[in-house]
PLY file of the C-alpha trace (Angstrom):
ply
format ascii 1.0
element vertex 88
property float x
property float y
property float z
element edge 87
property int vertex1
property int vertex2
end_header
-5.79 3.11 -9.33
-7.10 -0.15 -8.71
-5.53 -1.34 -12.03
-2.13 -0.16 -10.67
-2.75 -1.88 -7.02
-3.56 -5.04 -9.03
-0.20 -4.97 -10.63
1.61 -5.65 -7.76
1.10 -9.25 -8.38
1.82 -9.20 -11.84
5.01 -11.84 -12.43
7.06 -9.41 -14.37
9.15 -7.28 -11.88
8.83 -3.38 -14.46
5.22 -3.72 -14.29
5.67 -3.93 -10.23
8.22 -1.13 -10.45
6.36 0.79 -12.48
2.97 0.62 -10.58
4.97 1.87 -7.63
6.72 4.78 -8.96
3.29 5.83 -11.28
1.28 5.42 -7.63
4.48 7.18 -5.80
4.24 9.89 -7.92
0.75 10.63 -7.82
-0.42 13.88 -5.60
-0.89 13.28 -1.80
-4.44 14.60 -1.73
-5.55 12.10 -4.61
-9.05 11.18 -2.87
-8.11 7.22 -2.39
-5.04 8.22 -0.52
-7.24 9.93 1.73
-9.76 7.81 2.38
-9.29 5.68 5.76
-11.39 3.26 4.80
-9.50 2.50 1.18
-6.20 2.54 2.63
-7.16 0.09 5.59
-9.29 -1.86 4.17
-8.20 -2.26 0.32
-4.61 -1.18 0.08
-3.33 -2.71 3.55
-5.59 -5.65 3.22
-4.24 -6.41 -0.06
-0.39 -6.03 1.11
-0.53 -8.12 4.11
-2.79 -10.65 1.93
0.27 -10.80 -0.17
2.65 -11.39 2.47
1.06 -14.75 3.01
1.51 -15.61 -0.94
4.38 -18.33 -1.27
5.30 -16.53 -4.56
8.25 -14.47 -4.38
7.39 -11.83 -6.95
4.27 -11.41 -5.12
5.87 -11.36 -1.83
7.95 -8.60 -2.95
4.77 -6.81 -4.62
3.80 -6.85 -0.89
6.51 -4.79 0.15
6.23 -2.19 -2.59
3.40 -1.72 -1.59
3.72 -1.27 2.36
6.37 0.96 1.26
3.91 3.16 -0.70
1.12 2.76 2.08
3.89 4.34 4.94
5.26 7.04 2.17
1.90 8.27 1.43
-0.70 6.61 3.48
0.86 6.99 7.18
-1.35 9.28 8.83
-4.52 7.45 7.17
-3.23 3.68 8.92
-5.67 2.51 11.27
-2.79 0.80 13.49
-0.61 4.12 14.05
-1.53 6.90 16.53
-0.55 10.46 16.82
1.06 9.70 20.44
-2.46 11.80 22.55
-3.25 8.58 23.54
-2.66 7.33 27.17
-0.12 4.54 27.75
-0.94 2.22 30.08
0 1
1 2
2 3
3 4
4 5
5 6
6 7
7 8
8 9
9 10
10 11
11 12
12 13
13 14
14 15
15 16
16 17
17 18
18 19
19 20
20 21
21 22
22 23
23 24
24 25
25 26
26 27
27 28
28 29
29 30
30 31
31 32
32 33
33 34
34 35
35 36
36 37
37 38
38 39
39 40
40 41
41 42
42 43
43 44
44 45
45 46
46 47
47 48
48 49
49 50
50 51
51 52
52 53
53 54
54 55
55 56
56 57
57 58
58 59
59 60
60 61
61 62
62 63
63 64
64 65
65 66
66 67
67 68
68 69
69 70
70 71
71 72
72 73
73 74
74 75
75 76
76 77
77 78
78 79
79 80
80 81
81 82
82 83
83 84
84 85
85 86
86 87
Protein backbone atom coordinates (compact mmCIF):
# COMPACT_ATOMS: atom_id res chain seq x y z
CA UNK A 1 0.00 0.00 0.00
CA UNK A 2 2.65 2.27 0.77
CA UNK A 3 4.28 1.41 -2.63
CA UNK A 4 1.00 2.53 -4.31
CA UNK A 5 0.73 5.90 -2.02
CA UNK A 6 4.33 6.53 -3.16
CA UNK A 7 3.30 6.47 -6.73
CA UNK A 8 1.41 9.38 -6.63
CA UNK A 9 4.48 11.31 -7.27
CA UNK A 10 5.76 9.25 -9.84
CA UNK A 11 6.20 11.68 -13.22
CA UNK A 12 4.39 9.36 -15.50
CA UNK A 13 0.59 10.15 -15.30
CA UNK A 14 -0.68 5.67 -15.79
CA UNK A 15 1.37 4.90 -12.90
CA UNK A 16 -0.71 7.83 -10.95
CA UNK A 17 -3.89 6.53 -12.56
CA UNK A 18 -3.25 3.30 -11.89
CA UNK A 19 -2.27 3.62 -8.14
CA UNK A 20 -5.64 5.28 -7.78
CA UNK A 21 -7.93 2.94 -9.37
CA UNK A 22 -5.72 -0.36 -7.80
CA UNK A 23 -6.16 1.67 -4.18
CA UNK A 24 -9.97 2.63 -5.31
CA UNK A 25 -10.68 -0.70 -5.82
CA UNK A 26 -9.41 -2.22 -2.86
CA UNK A 27 -12.14 -3.39 -0.02
CA UNK A 28 -13.34 -0.64 2.43
CA UNK A 29 -12.41 -2.62 5.54
CA UNK A 30 -8.68 -3.10 4.27
CA UNK A 31 -7.05 -2.41 7.88
CA UNK A 32 -5.03 0.95 6.65
CA UNK A 33 -8.26 2.42 5.49
CA UNK A 34 -9.39 2.02 8.87
CA UNK A 35 -6.92 3.13 10.83
CA UNK A 36 -7.34 6.95 12.01
CA UNK A 37 -4.08 7.37 12.66
CA UNK A 38 -2.77 6.11 8.91
CA UNK A 39 -5.25 8.05 7.15
CA UNK A 40 -4.50 11.38 9.16
CA UNK A 41 -1.32 11.15 9.64
CA UNK A 42 0.27 9.26 6.47
CA UNK A 43 -2.26 9.46 3.70
CA UNK A 44 -3.57 13.18 4.40
CA UNK A 45 -0.18 14.31 5.44
CA UNK A 46 1.24 13.11 2.32
CA UNK A 47 -1.62 14.80 0.02
CA UNK A 48 -1.57 18.16 1.47
CA UNK A 49 2.45 17.80 1.51
CA UNK A 50 1.97 17.48 -2.16
CA UNK A 51 -0.17 20.33 -2.63
CA UNK A 52 2.74 22.53 -1.69
CA UNK A 53 5.04 20.70 -4.51
CA UNK A 54 5.57 23.25 -7.49
CA UNK A 55 5.45 20.15 -9.78
CA UNK A 56 2.38 19.75 -11.62
CA UNK A 57 2.26 15.97 -11.93
CA UNK A 58 2.72 15.91 -8.31
CA UNK A 59 0.22 18.51 -7.66
CA UNK A 60 -2.24 16.51 -9.43
CA UNK A 61 -0.99 13.20 -7.54
CA UNK A 62 -2.28 15.35 -4.61
CA UNK A 63 -5.65 15.44 -5.76
CA UNK A 64 -5.96 11.76 -6.63
CA UNK A 65 -5.28 11.22 -3.72
CA UNK A 66 -7.70 13.57 -1.60
CA UNK A 67 -10.11 12.13 -3.90
CA UNK A 68 -9.38 8.57 -2.67
CA UNK A 69 -8.99 9.80 1.07
CA UNK A 70 -12.96 11.41 0.84
CA UNK A 71 -14.19 8.16 -1.33
CA UNK A 72 -12.91 5.79 1.14
CA UNK A 73 -11.40 7.48 4.06
CA UNK A 74 -14.30 10.10 5.05
CA UNK A 75 -15.53 8.91 8.20
CA UNK A 76 -11.78 8.12 9.39
CA UNK A 77 -10.69 12.27 8.66
CA UNK A 78 -9.74 13.86 11.73
CA UNK A 79 -11.16 17.37 10.41
CA UNK A 80 -14.90 16.11 9.64
CA UNK A 81 -17.56 15.51 12.34
CA UNK A 82 -20.68 13.53 12.42
CA UNK A 83 -22.78 16.91 13.09
CA UNK A 84 -23.42 15.75 17.51
CA UNK A 85 -21.25 18.38 18.09
CA UNK A 86 -22.47 21.79 19.48
CA UNK A 87 -22.16 24.88 17.27
CA UNK A 88 -21.27 27.76 18.83
Amino acid sequence: MLFLLNSFKSTWSLLRASAYDLLYHMPNEHSLFRDKDFVNSVMYETAMSYCNNPKAMVSEGAGLLLKLLFCKCLPKLSFITDGTERQM
